[in-house]
MARTORZA-909266 format. One record per residue: x, y, z of N, C-alpha, C in turn. Coordinates in steps of 0.02 Angstrom, whole numbers, plus 50000, padded with zeros to 5 digits. Last residue first. Example, Ala and Ser with C-alpha at 12.3 -4.5 7.8 and 13.67 -1.06 7.14 Angstrom:
<nodes>
506424988850354506844994750357506455000250394/506604971650390506154977550390506604983550390/
</nodes>
This chain:
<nodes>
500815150050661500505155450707500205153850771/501295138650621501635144750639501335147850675/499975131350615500595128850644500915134450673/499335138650519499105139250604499535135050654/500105137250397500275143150434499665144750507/499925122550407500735127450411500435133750441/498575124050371498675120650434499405120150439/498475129150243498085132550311498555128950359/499285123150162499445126050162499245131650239/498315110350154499195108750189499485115050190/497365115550104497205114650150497915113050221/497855118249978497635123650021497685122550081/497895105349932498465108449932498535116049978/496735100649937497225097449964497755101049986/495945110549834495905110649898496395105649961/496975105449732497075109949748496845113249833/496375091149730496955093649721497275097749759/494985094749705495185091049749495725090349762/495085100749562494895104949619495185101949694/495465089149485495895093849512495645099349571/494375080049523495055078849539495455085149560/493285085949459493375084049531494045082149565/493735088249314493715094649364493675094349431/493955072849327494435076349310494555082849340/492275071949308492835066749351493555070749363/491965077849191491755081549260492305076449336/492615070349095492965078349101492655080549178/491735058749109492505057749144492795065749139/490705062949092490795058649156491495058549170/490825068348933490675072848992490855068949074/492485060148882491545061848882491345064748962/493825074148831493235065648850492575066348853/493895084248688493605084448747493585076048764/494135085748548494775079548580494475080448664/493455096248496493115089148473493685082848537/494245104848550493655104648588493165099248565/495735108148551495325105848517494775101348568/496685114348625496625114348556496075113448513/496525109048751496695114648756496495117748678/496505094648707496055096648747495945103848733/497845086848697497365091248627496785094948659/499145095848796498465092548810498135095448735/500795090748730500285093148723499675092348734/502145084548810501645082648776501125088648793/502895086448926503345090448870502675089448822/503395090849097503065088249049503205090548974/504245084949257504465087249204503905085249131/504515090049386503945089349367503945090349279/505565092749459505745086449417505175084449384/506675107149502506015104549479505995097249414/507915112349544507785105249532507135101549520/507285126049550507275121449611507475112449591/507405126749384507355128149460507155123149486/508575117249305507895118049305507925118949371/509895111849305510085117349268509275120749295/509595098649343510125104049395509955109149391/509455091749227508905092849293509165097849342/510265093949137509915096749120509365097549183/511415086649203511505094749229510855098149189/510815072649210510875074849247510985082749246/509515072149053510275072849096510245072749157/508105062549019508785072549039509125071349064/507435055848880507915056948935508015064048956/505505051948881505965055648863506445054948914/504085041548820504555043148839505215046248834/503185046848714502865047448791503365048048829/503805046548600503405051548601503375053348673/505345037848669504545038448600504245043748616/506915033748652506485038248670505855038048626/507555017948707507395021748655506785027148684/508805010048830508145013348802508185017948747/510225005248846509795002348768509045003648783/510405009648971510725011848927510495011648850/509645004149092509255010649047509675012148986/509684990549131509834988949072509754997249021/509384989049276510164991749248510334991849180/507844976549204508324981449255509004984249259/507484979349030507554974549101508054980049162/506204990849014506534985248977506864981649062/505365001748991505784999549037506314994749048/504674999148868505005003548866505615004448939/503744988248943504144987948880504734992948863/502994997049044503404991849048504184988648986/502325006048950503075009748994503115002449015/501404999848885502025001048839502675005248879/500594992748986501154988448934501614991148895/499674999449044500464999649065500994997249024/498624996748989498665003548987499505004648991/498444981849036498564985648934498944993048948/498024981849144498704980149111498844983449040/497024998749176497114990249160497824989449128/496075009649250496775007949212496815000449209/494255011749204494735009849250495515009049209/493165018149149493745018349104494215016849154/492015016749249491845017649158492635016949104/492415017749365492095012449351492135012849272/493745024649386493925020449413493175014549386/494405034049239493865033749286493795027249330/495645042849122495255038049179494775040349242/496275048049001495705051349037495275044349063/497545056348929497405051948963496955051449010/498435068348904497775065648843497615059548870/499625065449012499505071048972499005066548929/500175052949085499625058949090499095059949051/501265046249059500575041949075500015045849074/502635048949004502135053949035501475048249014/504285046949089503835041249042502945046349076/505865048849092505025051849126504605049149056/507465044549156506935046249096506165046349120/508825054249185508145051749212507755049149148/510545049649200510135053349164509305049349187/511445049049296511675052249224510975054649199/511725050049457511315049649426511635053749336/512765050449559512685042949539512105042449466/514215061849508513435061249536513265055549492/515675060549621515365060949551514585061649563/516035060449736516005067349701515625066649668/514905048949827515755049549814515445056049765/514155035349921514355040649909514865041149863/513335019449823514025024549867514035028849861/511685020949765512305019149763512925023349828/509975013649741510465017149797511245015349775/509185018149605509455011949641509955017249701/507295021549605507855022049596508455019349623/505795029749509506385024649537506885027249529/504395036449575505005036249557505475030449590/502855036849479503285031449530504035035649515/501505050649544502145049749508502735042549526/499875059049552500445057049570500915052449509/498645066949616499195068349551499595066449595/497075066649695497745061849664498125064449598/495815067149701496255074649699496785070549694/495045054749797495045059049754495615064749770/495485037649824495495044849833495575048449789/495725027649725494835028149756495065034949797/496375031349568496355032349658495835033149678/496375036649437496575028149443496485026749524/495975051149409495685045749407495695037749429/497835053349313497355056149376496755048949342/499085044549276498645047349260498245050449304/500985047049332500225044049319499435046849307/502535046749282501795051249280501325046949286/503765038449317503265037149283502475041249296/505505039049298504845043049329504595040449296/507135031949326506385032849298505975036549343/508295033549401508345034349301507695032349289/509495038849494508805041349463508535039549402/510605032049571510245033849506509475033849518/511015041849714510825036849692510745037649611/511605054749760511885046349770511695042949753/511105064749663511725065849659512335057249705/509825065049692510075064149610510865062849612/509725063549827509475058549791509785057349705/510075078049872510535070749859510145063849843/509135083449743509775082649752510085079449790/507805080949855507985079749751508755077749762/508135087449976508065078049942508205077249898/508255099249954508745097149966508705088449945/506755101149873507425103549832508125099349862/506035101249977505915096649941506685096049883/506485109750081506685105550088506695099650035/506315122949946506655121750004507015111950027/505005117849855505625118949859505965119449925/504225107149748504385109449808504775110849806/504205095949622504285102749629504275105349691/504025081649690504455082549630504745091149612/503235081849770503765081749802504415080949765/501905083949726502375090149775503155088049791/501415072849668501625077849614502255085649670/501575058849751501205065749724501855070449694/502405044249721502325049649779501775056049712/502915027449766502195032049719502225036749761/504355020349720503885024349755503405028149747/505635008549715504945011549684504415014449731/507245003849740506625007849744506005011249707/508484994549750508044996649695507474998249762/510554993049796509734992349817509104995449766/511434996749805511364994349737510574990849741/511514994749981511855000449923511634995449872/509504995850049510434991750035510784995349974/508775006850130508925003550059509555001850059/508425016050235508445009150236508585002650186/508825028150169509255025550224509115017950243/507625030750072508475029050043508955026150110/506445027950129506515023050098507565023250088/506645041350233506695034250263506715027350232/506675050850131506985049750129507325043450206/505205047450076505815046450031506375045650050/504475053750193504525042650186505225040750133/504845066450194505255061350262505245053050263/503835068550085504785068850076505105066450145/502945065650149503205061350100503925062250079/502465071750251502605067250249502925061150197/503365088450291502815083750230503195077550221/504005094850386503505091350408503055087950353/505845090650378505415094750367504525089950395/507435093750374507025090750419506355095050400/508435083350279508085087550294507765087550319/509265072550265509635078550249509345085150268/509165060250387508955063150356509235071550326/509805055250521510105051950465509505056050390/509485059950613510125061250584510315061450521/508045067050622508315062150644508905062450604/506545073550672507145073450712507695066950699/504945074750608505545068250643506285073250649/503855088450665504425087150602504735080950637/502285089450657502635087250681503335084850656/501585104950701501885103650670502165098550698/500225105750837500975106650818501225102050760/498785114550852499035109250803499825111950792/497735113450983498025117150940498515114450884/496345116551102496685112451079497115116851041/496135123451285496065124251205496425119651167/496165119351426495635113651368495825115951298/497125127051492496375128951492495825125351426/497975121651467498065118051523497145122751540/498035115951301498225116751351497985117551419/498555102451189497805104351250498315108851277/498845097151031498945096251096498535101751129/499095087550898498535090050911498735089550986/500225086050780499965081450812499455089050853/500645082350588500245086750657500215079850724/501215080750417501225078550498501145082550539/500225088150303500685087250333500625083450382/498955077450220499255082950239499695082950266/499145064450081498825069550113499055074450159/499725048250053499635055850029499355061050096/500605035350118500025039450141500185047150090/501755027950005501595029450071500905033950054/501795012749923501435019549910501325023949973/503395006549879502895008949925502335013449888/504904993749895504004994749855503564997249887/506474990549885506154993949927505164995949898/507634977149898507034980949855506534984649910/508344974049979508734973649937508334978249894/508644983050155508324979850096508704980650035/509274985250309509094986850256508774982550200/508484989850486509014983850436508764987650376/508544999650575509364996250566509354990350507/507615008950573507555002150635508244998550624/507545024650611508065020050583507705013350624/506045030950662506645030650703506695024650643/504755037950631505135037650715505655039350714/504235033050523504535039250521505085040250563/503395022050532504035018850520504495026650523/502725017250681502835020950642503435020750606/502015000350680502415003550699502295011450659/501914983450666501474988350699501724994350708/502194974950565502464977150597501964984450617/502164958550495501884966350463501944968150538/502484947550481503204950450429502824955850430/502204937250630501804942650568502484944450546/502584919150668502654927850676502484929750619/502034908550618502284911150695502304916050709/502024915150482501664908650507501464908150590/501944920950329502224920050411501934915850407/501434918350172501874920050185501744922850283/500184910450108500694906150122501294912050149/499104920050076499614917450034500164914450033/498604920650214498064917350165498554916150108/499524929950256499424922450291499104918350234/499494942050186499994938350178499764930250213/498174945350245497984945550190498854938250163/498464945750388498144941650375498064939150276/499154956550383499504953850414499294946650370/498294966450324499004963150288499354957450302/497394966050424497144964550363497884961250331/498304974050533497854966750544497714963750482/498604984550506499104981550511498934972950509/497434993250491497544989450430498204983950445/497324994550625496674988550588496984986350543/498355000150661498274996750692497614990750655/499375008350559498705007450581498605001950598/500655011050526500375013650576499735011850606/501614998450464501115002250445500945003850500/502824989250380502764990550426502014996750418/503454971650310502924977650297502934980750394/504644962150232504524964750288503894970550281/504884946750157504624950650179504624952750230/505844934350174505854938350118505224944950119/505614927150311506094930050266506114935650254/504734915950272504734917450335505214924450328/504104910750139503504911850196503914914450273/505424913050084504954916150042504384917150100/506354902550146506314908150155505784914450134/505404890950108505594893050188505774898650183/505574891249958505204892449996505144893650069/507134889749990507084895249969506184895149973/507054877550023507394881150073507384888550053/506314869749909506114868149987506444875650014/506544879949770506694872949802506204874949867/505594888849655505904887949707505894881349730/505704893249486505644886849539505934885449598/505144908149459505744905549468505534897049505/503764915749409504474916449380505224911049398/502794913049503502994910749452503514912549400/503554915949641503244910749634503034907849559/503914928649618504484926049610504224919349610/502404935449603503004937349531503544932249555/502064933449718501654930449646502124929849611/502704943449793502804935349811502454932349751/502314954149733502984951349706503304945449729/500994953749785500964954749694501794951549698/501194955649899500834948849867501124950049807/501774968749909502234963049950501854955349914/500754977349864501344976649847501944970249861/499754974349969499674973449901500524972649876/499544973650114500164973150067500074972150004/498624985650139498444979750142498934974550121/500134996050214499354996450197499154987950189/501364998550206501194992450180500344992350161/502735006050216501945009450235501425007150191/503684999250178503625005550248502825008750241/503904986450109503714991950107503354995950161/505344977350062504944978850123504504983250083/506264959850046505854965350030505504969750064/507834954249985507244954850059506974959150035/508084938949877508094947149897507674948149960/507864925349851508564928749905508594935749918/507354930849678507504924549760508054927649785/507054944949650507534939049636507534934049690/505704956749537506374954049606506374948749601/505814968149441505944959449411506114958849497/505504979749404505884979249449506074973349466/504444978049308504984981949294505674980049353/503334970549392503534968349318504274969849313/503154980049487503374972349504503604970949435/502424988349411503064992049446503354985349467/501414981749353501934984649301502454985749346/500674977249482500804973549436501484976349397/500234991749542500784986349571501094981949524/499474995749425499964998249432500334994949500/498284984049450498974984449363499434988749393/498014987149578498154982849561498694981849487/498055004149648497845000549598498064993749550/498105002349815498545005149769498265000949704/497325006849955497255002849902497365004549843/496965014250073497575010350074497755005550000/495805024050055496695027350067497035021850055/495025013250043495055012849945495835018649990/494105006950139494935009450141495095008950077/492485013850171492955008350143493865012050154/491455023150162491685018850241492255013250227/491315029050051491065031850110491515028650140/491755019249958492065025849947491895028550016/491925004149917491675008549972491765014149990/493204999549875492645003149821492345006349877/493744992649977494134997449945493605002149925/492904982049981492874987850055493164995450019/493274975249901492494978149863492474982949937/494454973149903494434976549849493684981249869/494164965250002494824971750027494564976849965/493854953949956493554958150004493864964250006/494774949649864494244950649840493704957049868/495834944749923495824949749911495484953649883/495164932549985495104937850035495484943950006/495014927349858494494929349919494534934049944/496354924649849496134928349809495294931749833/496754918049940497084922449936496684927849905/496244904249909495794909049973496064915649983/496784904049779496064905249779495894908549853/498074903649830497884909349762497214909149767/498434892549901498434899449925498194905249880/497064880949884497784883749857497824888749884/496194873150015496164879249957496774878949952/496004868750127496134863050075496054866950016/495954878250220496394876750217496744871750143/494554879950207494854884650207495634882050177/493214873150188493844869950207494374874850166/491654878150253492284878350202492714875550234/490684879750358490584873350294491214873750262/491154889850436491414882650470491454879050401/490694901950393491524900450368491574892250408/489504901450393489534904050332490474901450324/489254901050531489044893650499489414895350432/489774912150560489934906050599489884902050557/488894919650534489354921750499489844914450516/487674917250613487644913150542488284914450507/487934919950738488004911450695488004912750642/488024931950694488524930550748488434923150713/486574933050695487264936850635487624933250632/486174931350850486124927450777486204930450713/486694941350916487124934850908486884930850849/487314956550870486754953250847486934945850871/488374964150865488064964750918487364957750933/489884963150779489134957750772488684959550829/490934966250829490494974450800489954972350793/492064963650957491724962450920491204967650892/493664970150928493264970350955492574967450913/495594968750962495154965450929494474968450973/496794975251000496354978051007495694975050974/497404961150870497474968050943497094973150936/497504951650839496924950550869497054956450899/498664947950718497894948650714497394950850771/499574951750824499454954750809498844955550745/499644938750919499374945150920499354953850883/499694930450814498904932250865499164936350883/501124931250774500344931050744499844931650766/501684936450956501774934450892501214935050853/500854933151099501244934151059501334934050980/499044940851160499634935651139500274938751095/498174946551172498814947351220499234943651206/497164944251078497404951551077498204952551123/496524935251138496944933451101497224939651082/495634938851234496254939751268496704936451201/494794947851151495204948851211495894947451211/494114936951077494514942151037495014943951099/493664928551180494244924851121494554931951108/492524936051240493154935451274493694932351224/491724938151128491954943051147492964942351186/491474924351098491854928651058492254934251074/490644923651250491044917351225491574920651149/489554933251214490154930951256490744929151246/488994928551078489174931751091489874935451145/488704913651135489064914051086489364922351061/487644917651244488294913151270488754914651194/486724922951152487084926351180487664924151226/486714909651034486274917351076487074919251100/487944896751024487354900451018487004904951056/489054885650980488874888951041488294893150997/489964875650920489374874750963488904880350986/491154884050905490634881550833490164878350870/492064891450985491384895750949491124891250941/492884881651015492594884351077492074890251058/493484878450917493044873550945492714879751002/494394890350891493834889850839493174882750884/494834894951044494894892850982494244892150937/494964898651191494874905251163494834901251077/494964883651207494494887851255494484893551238/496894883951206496214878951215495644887151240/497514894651095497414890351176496694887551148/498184891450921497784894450989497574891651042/499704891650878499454888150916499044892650956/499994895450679500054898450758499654893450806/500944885950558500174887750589500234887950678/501684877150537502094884950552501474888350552/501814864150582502234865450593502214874450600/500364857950649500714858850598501194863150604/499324858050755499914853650746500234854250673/497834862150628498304862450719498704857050698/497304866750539498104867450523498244866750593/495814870450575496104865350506496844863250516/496304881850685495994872350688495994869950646/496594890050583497114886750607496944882650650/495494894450505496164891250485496664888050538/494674897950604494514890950567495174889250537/495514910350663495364904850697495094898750674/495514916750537495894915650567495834910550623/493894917150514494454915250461495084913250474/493604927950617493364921750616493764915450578/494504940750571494594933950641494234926950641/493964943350471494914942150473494814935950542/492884946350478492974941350425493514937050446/492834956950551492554951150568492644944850537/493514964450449494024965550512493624958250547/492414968350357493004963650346493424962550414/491564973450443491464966850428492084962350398/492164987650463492064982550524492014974650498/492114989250316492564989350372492684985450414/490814990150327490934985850266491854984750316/489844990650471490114994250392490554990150364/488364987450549489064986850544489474987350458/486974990950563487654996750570488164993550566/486164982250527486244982350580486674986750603/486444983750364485594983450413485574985350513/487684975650357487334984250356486814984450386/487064963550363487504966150428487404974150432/486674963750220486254958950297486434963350358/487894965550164487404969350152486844968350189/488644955150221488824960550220488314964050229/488224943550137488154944250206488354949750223/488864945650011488214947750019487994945150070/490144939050018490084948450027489314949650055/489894926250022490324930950072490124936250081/489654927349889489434924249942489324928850015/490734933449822490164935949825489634932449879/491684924249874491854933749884491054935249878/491374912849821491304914549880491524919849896/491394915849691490704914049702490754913949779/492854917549651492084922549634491554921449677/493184904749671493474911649738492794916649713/492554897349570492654895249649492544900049692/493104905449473492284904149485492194902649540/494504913549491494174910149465493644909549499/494974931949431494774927749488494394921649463/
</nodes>
């Protein structure tokens, strides 16, 4: 980050810590950030071609005078009714509420974004701001969204590997802050010289994000604006993406969907008791119908994926070994598409704790007898690998040698196997129960040798993990069988 954007993240931020004082959480403040920010940008950018038009009287003029509790007001109603609008407003502003109870907060957060000239920023510096914020909400382990915040190098390397191309459409179904969707608008912005009409398509286009949450749908929305991508309309989509087929496909598919427990929904009966129904999607176009949410995102990434289409997906460690339904995915996944990378990831690298997880790629091909997949290769990031998100965070370095070893895209034929990385076949994955794809082969020195221990912060980091894991895993296990029962 340069000195500029540094110095106003921290700026910035340390109004925050003012606002705590008053109960409003790091959360809430970014969500205050989004609107105020949003409305100075686009009185900088009125009359311009692809900057949203706010009414008179709900706009940035209609705060920057105002004061006490008329200025309170006077916000309250902007968030409102800009909440009803179409398009970009509204879906920055929905369900918008104010959390500043304080009016003089209220100015000074006012005064803190009028002095800037928001707009007369490159998109990489106010971009970088405001991904600045997201980050330090992320860290916020109590009250922060570190669930939606996929570790920066590891977007980086999986964008690296998967090289995308002007003219490709991109999505990811369960977009969270879009990290993923910036990082590969970065990657085609400096990799390729776009003309005029291929920028037009890049800010109107070439992205699609969809996400359930209604706050975070707001942040992404906004986080893409600050990098030059919508304008009129959000490319982030308020939605469930499980539901229901929306009909279009992609050329590149880039996700980390939601970890954690099955799908429930929670219903009453008619004497108040509550109770928890399993919630399985119902839908055709899936081979299986089951209630873990991740094998129903896997298999909503393959139906929305264009044939010769590329996918990268960060899923947990269950959905590589599971059986039953997890087993039927494997297989037609191994058997229509190629399968030709796994990438183990280390534990530690997730502001959520108990994280064992895994990218799998892979390209979508035509049905037909043969099976599209020859051979996987599993690149182990794991095994003797001992991160911590403050004392030993993952960094580019860490990735550089499965990037390298990935080499360029459709190209798996001229990989070489090293220590970390290994091929299998297709009938050698067949041949392994359940199509178990949890595949390790490296030795923990750990087990061996008690000088090869980490240091105590990160081995006790590790026992937190896995316990956290496991109680994860218990816990998806309680709430099946009070499903059933």
């Amino acid at each position: 980050m340069n000195i500029q954007a540094s110095q106003l993240v921290q700026r910035v931020w340390n109004y925050a810590t003012v606002l705590r004082d008053d109960g409003v959480g790091y959360g809430d403040y970014v969500e205050q950030i989004t609107f105020l920010l949003f409305l100075k940008m686009a009185d900088e950018q009125a009359g311009s071609l692809n900057s949203p038009t706010v009414p008179a009287g709900k706009d940035w003029a209609s705060l920057r005078d105002l004061d006490g509790d008329a200025l309170e007001v006077q916000y309250r109603h902007v968030l409102t009714d800009l909440g009803k609008e179409p398009g970009m407003l509204g879906v920055i502003f929905k369900k918008a509420q104010n959390k500043i109870q304080n009016p003089a907060r209220l100015r000074h957060l006012v005064n803190l974004i009028d002095k800037e000239n928001w707009s007369g920023m490159g998109f990489d510096v106010k971009g970088e701001i405001y991904e600045g914020l997201l980050q330090k909400n992320a860290e916020d382990v109590k009250g922060g969204a570190g669930q939606y915040f996929t570790p920066r190098p590891l977007i980086q390397a999986i964008v690296d590997v998967v090289a995308p191309r002007p003219g490709q459409t991109i999505c990811d179904p369960a977009c969270g802050t879009a990290g993923f969707l910036l990082v590969a608008r970065d990657y085609l912005v400096q990799h390729y010289p776009l003309d005029r009409d291929q920028q037009r398509e890049l800010r109107n286009r070439t992205f699609t994000g969809y996400d359930i949450v209604d706050s975070v749908v707001r942040l992404a929305a906004m986080n893409l604006y600050l990098h030059g991508v919508g304008g009129l309309d959000s490319p982030v989509h308020n939605q469930d993406s499980l539901a229901t087929d929306p009909g279009t496909r992609f050329d590149l598919i880039l996700a980390n969907p939601p970890f954690g427990k099955k799908s429930s929904i929670t219903v009453m009966n008619e004497e108040g008791q509550t109770s928890k129904d399993s919630l399985n999607y119902e839908r055709t176009d899936f081979v299986a119908t089951t209630s873990n949410k991740q094998l129903n995102f896997v298999q909503h990434i393959y139906t929305i994926l264009k044939v010769n289409g590329t996918a990268a997906v960060v899923l947990p460690d269950n959905v590589l070994f599971e059986g039953g339904a997890g087993e039927l995915v494997r297989r037609k996944l191994l058997k229509d598409c190629n399968v030709h990378t796994l990438l183990r990831l280390p534990t530690g690298i997730f502001y959520a704790q108990g994280v064992k997880a895994n990218v799998l790629f892979f390209d979508k091909k035509t049905g037909g007898e043969t099976a599209r997949t020859s051979k996987l290769w599993v690149y182990d990031l794991r095994t003797n690998q001992h991160f911590t998100l403050k004392t030993n965070p993952l960094t580019q370095a860490h990735l550089q040698d499965f990037v390298q070893g990935y080499g360029q895209p459709g190209q798996q034929a001229s990989r070489q196997e090293t220590e970390r990385f290994k091929a299998f076949t297709y009938d050698e994955l067949l041949a392994r129960d359940k199509v178990n794809l949890d595949i390790f082969w490296l030795k923990d020195d750990t087990l061996e040798d008690s000088a090869s221990l980490p240091a105590p912060d990160v081995l006790a980091q590790e026992i937190l993990e896995n316990l956290q894991a496991a109680l994860t895993q218990f816990s998806s296990i309680a709430e099946e069988l009070e499903v059933e029962g």
